[in-house]
C-alpha positions as CSV (number, residue, x, y, z in Angstrom):
1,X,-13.1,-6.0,-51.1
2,X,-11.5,-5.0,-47.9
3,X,-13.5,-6.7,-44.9
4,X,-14.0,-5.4,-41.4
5,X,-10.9,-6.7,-40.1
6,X,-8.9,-4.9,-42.6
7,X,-10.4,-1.7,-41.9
8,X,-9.7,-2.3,-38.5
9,X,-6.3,-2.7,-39.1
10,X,-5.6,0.2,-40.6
11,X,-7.5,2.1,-38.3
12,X,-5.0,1.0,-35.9
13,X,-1.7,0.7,-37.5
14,X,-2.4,3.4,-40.3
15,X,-1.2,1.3,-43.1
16,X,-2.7,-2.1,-45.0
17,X,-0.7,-5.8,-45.5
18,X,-0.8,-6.1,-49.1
19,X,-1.5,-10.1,-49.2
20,X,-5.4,-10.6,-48.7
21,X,-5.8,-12.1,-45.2
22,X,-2.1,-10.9,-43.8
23,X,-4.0,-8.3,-41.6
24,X,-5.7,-10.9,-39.8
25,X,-2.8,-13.1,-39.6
26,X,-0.5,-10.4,-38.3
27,X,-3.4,-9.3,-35.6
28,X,-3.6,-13.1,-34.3
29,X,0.4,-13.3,-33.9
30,X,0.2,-10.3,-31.9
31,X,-3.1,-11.6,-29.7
32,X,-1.2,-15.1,-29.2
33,X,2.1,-13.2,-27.7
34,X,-0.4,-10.9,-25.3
35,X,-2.0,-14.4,-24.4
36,X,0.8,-16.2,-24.3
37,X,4.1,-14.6,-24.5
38,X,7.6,-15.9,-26.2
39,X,8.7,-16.2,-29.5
40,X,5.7,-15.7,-31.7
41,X,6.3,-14.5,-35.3
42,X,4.4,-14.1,-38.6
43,X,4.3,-16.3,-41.9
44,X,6.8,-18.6,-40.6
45,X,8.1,-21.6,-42.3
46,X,8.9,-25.3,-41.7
47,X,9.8,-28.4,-43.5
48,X,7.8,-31.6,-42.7
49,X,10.2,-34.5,-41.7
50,X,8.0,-37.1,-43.6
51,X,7.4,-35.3,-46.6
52,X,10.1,-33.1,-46.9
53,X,7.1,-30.8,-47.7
54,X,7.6,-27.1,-46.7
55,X,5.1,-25.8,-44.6
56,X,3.8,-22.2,-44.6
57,X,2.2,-21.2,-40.8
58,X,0.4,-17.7,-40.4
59,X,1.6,-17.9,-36.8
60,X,4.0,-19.8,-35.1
61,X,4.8,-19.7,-31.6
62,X,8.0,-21.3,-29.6
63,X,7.5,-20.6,-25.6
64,X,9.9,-22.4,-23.9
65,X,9.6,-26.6,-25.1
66,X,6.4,-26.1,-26.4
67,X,6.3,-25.0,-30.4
68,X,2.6,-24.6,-32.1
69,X,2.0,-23.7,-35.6
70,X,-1.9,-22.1,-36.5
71,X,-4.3,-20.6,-39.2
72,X,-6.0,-17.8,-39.1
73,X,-8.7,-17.2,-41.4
74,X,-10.7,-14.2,-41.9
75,X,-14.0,-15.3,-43.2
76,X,-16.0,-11.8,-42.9
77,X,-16.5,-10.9,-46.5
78,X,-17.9,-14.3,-47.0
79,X,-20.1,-14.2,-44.1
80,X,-19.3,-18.1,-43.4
81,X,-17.9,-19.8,-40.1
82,X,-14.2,-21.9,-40.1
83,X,-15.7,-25.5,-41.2
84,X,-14.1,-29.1,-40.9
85,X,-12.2,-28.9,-44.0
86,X,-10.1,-25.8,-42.9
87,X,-9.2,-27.5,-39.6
88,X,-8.1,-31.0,-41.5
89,X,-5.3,-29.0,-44.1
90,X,-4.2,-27.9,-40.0
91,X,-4.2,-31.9,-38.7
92,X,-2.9,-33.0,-42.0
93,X,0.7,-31.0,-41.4
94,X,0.9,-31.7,-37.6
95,X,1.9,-35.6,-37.5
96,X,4.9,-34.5,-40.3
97,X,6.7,-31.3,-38.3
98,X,7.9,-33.0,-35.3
99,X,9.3,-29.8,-33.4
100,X,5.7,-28.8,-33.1
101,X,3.1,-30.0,-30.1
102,X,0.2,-28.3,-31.0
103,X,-1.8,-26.2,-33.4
104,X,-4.0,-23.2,-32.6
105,X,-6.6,-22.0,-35.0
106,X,-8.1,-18.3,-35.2
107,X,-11.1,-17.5,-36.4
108,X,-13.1,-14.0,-37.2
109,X,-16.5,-15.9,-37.8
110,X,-16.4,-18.8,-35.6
111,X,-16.7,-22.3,-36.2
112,X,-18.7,-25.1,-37.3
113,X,-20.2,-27.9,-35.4
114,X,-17.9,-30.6,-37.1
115,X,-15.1,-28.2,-36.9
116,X,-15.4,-27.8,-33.0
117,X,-15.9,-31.9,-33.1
118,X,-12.6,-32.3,-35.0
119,X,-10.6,-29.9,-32.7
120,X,-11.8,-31.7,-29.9
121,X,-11.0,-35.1,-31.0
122,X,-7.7,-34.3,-33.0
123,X,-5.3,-35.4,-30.4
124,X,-6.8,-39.1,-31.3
125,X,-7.0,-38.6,-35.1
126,X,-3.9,-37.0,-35.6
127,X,-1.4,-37.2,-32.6
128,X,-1.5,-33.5,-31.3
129,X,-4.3,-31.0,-30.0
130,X,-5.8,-28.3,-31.9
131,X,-7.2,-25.0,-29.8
132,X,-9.9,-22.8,-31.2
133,X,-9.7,-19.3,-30.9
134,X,-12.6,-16.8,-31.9
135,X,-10.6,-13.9,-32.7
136,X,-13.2,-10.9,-33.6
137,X,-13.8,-7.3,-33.2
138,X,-15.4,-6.1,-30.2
139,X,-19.3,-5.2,-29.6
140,X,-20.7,-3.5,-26.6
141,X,-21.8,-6.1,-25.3
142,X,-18.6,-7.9,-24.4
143,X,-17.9,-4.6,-22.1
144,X,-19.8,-6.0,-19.7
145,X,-17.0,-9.1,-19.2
146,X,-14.4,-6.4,-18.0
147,X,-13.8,-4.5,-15.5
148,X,-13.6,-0.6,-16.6
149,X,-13.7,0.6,-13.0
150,X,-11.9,-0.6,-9.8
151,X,-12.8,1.3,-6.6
152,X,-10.0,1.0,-3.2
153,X,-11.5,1.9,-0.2
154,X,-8.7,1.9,2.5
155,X,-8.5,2.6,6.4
156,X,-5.1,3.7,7.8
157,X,-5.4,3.2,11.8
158,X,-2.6,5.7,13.3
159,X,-1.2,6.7,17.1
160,X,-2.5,10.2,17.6
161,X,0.6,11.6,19.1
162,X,-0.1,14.8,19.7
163,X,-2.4,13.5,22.1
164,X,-0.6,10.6,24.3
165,X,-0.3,11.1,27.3
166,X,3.1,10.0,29.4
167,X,3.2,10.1,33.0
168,X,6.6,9.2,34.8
169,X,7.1,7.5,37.9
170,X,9.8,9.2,40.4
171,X,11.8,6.8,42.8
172,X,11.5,8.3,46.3
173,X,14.8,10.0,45.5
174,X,13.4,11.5,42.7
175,X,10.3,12.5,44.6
176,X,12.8,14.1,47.2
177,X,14.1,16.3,44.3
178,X,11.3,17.4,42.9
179,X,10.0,18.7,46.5
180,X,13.1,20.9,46.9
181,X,11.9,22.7,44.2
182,X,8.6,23.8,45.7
183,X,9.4,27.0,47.8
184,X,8.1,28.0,51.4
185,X,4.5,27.4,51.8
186,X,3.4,25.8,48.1
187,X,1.9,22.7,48.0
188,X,2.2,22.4,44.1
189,X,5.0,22.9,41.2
190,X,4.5,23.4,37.7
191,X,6.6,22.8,34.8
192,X,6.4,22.6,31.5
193,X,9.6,20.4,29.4
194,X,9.5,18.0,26.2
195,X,10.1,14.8,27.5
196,X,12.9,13.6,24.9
197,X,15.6,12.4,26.6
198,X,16.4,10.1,29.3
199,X,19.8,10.2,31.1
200,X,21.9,8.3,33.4
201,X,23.4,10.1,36.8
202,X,25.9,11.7,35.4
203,X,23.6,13.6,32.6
204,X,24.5,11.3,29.6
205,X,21.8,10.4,27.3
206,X,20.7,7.2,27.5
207,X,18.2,6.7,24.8
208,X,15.4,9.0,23.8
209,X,11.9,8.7,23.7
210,X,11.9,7.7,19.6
211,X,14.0,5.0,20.3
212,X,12.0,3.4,23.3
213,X,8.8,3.6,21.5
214,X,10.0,2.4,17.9
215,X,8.5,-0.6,18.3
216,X,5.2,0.5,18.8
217,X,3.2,1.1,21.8
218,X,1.7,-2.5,22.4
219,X,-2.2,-3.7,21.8
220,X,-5.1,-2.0,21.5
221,X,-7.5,-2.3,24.2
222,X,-10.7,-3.9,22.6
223,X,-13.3,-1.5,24.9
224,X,-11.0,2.4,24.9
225,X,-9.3,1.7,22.1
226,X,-5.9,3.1,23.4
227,X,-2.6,1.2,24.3
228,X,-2.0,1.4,27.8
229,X,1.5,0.4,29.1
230,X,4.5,1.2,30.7
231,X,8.5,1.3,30.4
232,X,11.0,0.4,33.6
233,X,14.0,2.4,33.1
234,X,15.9,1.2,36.3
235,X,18.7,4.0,36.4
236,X,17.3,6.4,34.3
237,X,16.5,10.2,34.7
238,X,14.6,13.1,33.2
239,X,15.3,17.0,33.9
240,X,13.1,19.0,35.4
241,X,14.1,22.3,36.0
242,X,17.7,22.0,35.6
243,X,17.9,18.8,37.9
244,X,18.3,15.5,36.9
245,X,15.4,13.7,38.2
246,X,15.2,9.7,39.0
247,X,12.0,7.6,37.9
248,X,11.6,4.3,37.9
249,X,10.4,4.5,34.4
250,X,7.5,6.0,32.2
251,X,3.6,4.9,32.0
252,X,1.4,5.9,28.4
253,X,-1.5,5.9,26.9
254,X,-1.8,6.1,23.2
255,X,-5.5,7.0,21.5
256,X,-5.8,6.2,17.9
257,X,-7.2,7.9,14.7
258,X,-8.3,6.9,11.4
259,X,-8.4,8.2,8.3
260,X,-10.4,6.6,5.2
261,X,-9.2,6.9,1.8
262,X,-10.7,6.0,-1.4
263,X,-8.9,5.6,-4.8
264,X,-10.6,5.3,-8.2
265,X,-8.8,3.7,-10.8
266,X,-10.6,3.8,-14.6
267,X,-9.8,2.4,-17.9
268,X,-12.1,3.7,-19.9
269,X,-10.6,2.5,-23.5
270,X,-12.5,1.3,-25.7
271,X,-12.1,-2.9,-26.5
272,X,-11.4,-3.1,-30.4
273,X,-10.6,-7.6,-30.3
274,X,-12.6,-9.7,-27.8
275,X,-11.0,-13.4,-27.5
276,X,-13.3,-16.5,-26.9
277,X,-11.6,-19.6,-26.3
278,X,-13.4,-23.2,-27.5
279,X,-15.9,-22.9,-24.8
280,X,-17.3,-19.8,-25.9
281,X,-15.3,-18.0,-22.9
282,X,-14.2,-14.5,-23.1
283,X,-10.8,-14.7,-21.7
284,X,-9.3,-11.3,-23.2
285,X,-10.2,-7.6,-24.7
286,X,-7.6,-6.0,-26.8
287,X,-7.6,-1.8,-26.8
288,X,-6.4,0.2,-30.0
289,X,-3.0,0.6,-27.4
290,X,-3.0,-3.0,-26.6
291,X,-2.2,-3.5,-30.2
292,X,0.2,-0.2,-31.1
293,X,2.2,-2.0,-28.4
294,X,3.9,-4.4,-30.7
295,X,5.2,-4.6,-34.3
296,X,7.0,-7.0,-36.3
297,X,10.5,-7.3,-37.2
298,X,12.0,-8.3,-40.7
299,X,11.6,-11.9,-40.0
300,X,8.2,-11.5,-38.8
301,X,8.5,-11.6,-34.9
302,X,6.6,-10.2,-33.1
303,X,8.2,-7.2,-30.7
304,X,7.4,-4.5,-28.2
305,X,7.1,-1.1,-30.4
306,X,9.9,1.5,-30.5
């Protein structure tokens, strides 16, 4: 009788394990590389240094100098919780592999309360610790642990440049020239230019306006909300009109304008494994893509899918 896991296997992977139990085992090597990542394979095997027994693990995994071996059982069809006896066949093979630190159990039911008391206590009874994993499909309710929609809401603060204002101040020279420009009986000149470049006395640019103000344009006054500062150019000028005009340098004002954002970001995929650790935690949700992520090579590691 195929149990829920099975089904669910298939319904992911579109074909069946043929040992009874494989699909679970192969579904907790793949959860234990998306927890943990490293070398994690399948049905691996091991021969006890004590015994010289060989011993079969549904999952091993080697990250870096840390090696554990672990069960998974699929207890569904039976409708019974992992119990003490299922843990102890685990403790009984840890003492004799000595490359391993550790076993991990996985369980589709849960776990008894002298299972959970063994696990806790097997680093005293037999030298290494077990973890307990409740590996099980997901129900609506365990939704509510994750978070299916993250909302951004951003300000970007900018210079408004169409809209600064630059006022230069003329040395008396330079005030000289510009009044030679007024003609007989006008009080006032107008002249419209694109301030751009400044030059020295003999017309050669200097440095342009880009350049001076690549830095930015100072603080922001806490009350108007502008920067407000100025520039000495000692022996620079402008053009105005053809002439080349002396300032001492350049006063601004800069006003500011901000634009909101928002940004929406939605996974909306539907959990198909929920992971609890030993203290009834949920620390992961596995999707349907979560899964199709990974297969197995010929030796039963687990890899990213072509």
């Amino acid at each position: 009788m195929a149990s829920s896991i099975d089904k669910l296997f298939y319904e992911v992977f579109g074909y069946s394990p043929v040992k009874k139990g494989e699909a679970y085992e192969r579904l907790a090597a793949i959860v234990l590389h998306i927890l943990e990542g490293g070398d994690v394979k399948h049905d691996e095997r091991l021969r006890g240094a004590l015994s010289d027994t060989l011993y079969q693990m549904d999952v091993y995994s080697g990250s870096g100098a840390e090696a554990s071996m672990g069960e998974a059982k699929d207890y569904t069809v039976q409708g019974k919780k992992v119990g003490r006896g299922d843990l102890q066949k685990l403790g009984g093979a840890l003492p004799d592999i000595k490359e391993i630190n550790s076993g991990k159990f996985f369980s589709a039911t849960g776990y008894t309360l002298p299972a959970r008391k063994y696990a806790d206590n097997s680093e005293g009874i037999v030298g290494k610790p077990i973890e307990l994993y409740e590996l099980r499909p997901s129900i609506e309710l365990d939704e509510n642990n994750f978070i299916s929609s993250l909302i951004i809401e951003g300000m970007i603060y900018g210079p408004d440049r169409a809209n600064i204002k630059i006022t230069p101040h003329f040395t008396e020279q330079g005030k000289k020239e510009l009044r030679s420009l007024l003609k007989a009986g006008e009080n006032t000149f107008s002249y419209r230019t694109q301030l751009q470049y400044f030059y020295d006395s003999q017309g050669n640019e200097l440095l342009n306006l880009f350049e001076l103000t690549s830095n930015g344009y100072g603080d922001i006054h806490e009350v108007t909300g502008m920067s407000h500062g100025c520039y000495i150019l000692e022996g620079a000028y402008i053009k105005v009109h053809g002439l080349l005009v002396a300032v001492h340098g350049i006063e601004f004002e800069v006003p500011y304008i901000t634009d909101r954002f928002e940004a929406k970001i939605t996974d909306d995929r539907e959990l198909r494994l929920t992971v609890i650790d030993s203290k009834g935690c949920i620390i992961a949700g596995i999707t349907d893509d979560g899964l199709r992520a990974y297969e197995f090579d010929n030796n039963g590691l687990v890899k990213k899918a072509n």
